[in-house]
C-alpha positions in Angstrom: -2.3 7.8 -0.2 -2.5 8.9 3.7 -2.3 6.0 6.0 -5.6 5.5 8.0 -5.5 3.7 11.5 -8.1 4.2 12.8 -8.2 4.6 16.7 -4.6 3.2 16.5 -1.5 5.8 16.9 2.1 5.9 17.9 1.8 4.2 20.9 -0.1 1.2 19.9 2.1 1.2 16.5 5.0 1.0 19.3 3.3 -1.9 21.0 2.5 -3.6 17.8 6.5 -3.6 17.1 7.3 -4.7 20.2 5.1 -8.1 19.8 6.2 -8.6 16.4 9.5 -8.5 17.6 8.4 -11.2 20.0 7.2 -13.1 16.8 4.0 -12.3 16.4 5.1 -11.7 13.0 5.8 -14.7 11.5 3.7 -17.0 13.8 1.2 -16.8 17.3 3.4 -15.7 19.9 2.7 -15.5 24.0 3.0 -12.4 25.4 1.9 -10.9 29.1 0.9 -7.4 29.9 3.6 -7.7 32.7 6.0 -8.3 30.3 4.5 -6.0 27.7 3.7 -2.9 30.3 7.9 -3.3 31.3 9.4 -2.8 28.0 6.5 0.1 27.2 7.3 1.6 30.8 3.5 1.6 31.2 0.9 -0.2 33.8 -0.2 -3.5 33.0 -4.0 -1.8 32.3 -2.1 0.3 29.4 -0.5 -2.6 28.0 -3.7 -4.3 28.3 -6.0 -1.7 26.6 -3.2 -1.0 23.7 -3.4 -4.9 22.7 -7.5 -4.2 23.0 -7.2 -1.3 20.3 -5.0 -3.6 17.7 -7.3 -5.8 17.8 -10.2 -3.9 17.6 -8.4 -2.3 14.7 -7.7 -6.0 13.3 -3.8 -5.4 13.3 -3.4 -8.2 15.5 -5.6 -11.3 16.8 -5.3 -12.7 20.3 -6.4 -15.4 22.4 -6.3 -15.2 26.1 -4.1 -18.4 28.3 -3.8 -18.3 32.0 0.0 -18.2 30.5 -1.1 -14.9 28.8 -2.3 -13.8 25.2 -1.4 -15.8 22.4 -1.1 -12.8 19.3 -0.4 -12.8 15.9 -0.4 -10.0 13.5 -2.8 -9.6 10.6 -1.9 -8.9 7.3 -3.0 -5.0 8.0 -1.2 -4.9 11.1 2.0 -6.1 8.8 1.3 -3.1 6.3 1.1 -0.8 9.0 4.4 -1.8 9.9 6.0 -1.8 6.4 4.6 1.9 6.4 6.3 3.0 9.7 9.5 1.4 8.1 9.3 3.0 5.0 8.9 6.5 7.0 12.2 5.5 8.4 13.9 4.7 5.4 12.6 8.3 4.1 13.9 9.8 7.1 17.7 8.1 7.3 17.8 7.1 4.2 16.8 10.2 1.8 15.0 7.9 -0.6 11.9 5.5 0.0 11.7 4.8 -3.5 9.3 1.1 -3.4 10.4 -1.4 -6.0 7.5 -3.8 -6.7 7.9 -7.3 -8.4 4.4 -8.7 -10.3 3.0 -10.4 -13.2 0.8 -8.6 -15.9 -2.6 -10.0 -16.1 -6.1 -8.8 -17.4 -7.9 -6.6 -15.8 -11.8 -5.8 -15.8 -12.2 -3.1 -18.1 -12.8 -0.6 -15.6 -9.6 1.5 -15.9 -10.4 2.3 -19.4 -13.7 3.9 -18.8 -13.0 6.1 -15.7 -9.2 7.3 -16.8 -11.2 8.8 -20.0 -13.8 10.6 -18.0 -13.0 14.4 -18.6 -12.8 15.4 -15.2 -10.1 12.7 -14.4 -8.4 13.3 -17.9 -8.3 17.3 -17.4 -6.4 16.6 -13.8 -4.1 14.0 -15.6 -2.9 16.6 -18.6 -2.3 19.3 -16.1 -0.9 17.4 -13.0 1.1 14.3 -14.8 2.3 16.2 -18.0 0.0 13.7 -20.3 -2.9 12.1 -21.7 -2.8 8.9 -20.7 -3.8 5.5 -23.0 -7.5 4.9 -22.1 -6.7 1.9 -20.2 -4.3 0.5 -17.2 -1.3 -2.0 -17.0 -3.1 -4.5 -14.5 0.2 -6.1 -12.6 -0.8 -9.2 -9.9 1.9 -8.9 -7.4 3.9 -11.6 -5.7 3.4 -12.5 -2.0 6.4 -10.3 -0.8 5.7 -7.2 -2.7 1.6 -7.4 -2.1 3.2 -7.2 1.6 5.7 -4.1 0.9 2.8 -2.3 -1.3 2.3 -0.2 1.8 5.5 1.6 1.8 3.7 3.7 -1.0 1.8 5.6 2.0 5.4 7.0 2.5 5.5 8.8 -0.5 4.2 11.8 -1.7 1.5 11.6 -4.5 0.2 13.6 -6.9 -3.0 14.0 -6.2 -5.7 13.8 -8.5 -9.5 15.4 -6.9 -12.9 14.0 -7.3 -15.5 15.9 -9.5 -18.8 15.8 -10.0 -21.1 15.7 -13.4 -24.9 16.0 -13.7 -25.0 12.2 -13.1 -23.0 11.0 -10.3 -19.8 12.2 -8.1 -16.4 10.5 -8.6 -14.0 10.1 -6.0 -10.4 11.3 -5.6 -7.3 9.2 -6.9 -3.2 9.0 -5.5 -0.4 8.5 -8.3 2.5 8.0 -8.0 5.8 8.3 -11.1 7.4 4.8 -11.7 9.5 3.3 -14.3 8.1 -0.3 -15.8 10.6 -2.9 -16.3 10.5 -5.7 -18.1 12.3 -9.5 -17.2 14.5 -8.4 -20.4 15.8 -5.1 -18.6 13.8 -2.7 -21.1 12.3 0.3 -18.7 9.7 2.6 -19.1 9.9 5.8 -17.2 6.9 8.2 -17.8 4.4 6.0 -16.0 2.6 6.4 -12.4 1.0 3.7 -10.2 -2.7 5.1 -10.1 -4.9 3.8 -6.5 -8.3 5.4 -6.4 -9.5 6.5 -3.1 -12.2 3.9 -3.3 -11.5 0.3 -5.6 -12.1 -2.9 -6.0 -8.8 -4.5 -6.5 -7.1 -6.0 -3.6 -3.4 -5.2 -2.3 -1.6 -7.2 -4.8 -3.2 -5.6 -7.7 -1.4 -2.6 -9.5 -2.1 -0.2 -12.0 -0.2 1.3 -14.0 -0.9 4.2 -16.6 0.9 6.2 -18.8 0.5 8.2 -22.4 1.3 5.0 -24.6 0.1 1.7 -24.2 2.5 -0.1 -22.3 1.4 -3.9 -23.7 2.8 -2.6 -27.2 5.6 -0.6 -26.0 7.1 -3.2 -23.9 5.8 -6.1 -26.1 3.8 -7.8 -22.8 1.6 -10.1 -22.4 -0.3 -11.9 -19.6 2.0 -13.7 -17.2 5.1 -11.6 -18.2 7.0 -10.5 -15.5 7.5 -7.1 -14.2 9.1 -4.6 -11.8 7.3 -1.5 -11.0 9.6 1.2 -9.3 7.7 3.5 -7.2 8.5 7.1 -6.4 7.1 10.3 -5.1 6.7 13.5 -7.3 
């Protein structure tokens, strides 16, 4: 799934590591656009209009002092760090594989209906190999992995198009191969994490499909634990 940042690129990603850094991270920090413009190697009214744009972009909050501007990062402006460090990883590292830690819970219902639509189903035999089980694996992730979910955006997907029938139009979707494994060690292996381009789950929901059901496979339940290891094609 491409990242989106809006009006915010590499130079106000740099600035946005350089406060967390400071500790906007984990708490509010004080920072000044002296300070800020001399490690950037930029004028004060840069440093200045590159804090405006993270905030405008809600990657940061900030409250002006006569000391200077108290900031603190967002929980996007987090992700959008855990993206530029999974890139990293990619690029030194040779492998940016994402290993994600959750519990299985119940989901709406949703995934059944849309995964057996034949426009979505035609994409999934051709481009995944299988027919998947008219349904998702609904995984509630834990604080530190609903965090790290971004690192996805570093790996290629396979991409599934949106379609249109005499009725409505149906957006793209983004999956991605991962192996299931259960607290018992039993894995799974022909599965993908599936993200459509539009949803209403938040960041620490996953799903997961795959061509059996993975309840009865893996004998799951609700509240089981999980880890979900993320790859790219």
């Amino acid at each position: 799934m491409p990242r989106t940042t809006g009006r915010v690129g590499h130079d106000e990603l740099a600035t946005l590591k350089l406060v967390a850094l400071d500790g906007a991270l984990e708490s509010r920090t004080t920072v000044t656009c002296s300070a800020l413009a001399d490690r950037l190697d930029a004028s004060n009214q840069t440093a200045s209009r590159r804090l405006q744009r993270l905030e405008d972009a809600e990657y940061l909050t900030r409250e002006v002092t006569g000391d200077g501007q108290i900031v603190s990062l967002t929980e996007a402006g987090e992700r959008a760090l855990q993206g530029e460090y999974a890139d990293y990883r990619r690029l030194f590292e040779g492998d940016a594989d994402v290993t994600l830690r959750g519990t299985v819970t119940s989901g709406m219902g949703e995934g059944r209906h849309y995964i057996s639509l034949p426009g979505y189903m035609r994409q999934f035999r051709e481009r995944l190999g299988y027919e998947p089980f008219p349904g998702t694996l609904n995984v509630e992730l834990g604080d530190d992995s609903a965090r790290t979910r971004s690192r996805m955006d570093a790996l290629d997907p396979v991409e599934i198009d949106g379609w249109a029938d005499d009725e409505r139009t149906y957006g793209p979707a983004f999956c991605w191969p991962a192996t299931v494994e259960t607290a018992d060690g039993e894995r799974y292996k022909e599965a993908h994490v599936i993200a459509p381009e539009r949803t209403h789950h938040d960041a620490d929901q996953l799903e997961v499909i795959a061509p059996e059901k993975l309840r009865e496979t893996l004998a799951i339940d609700d509240g089981d634990e999980l880890e979900v290891h993320v790859s790219e094609q």
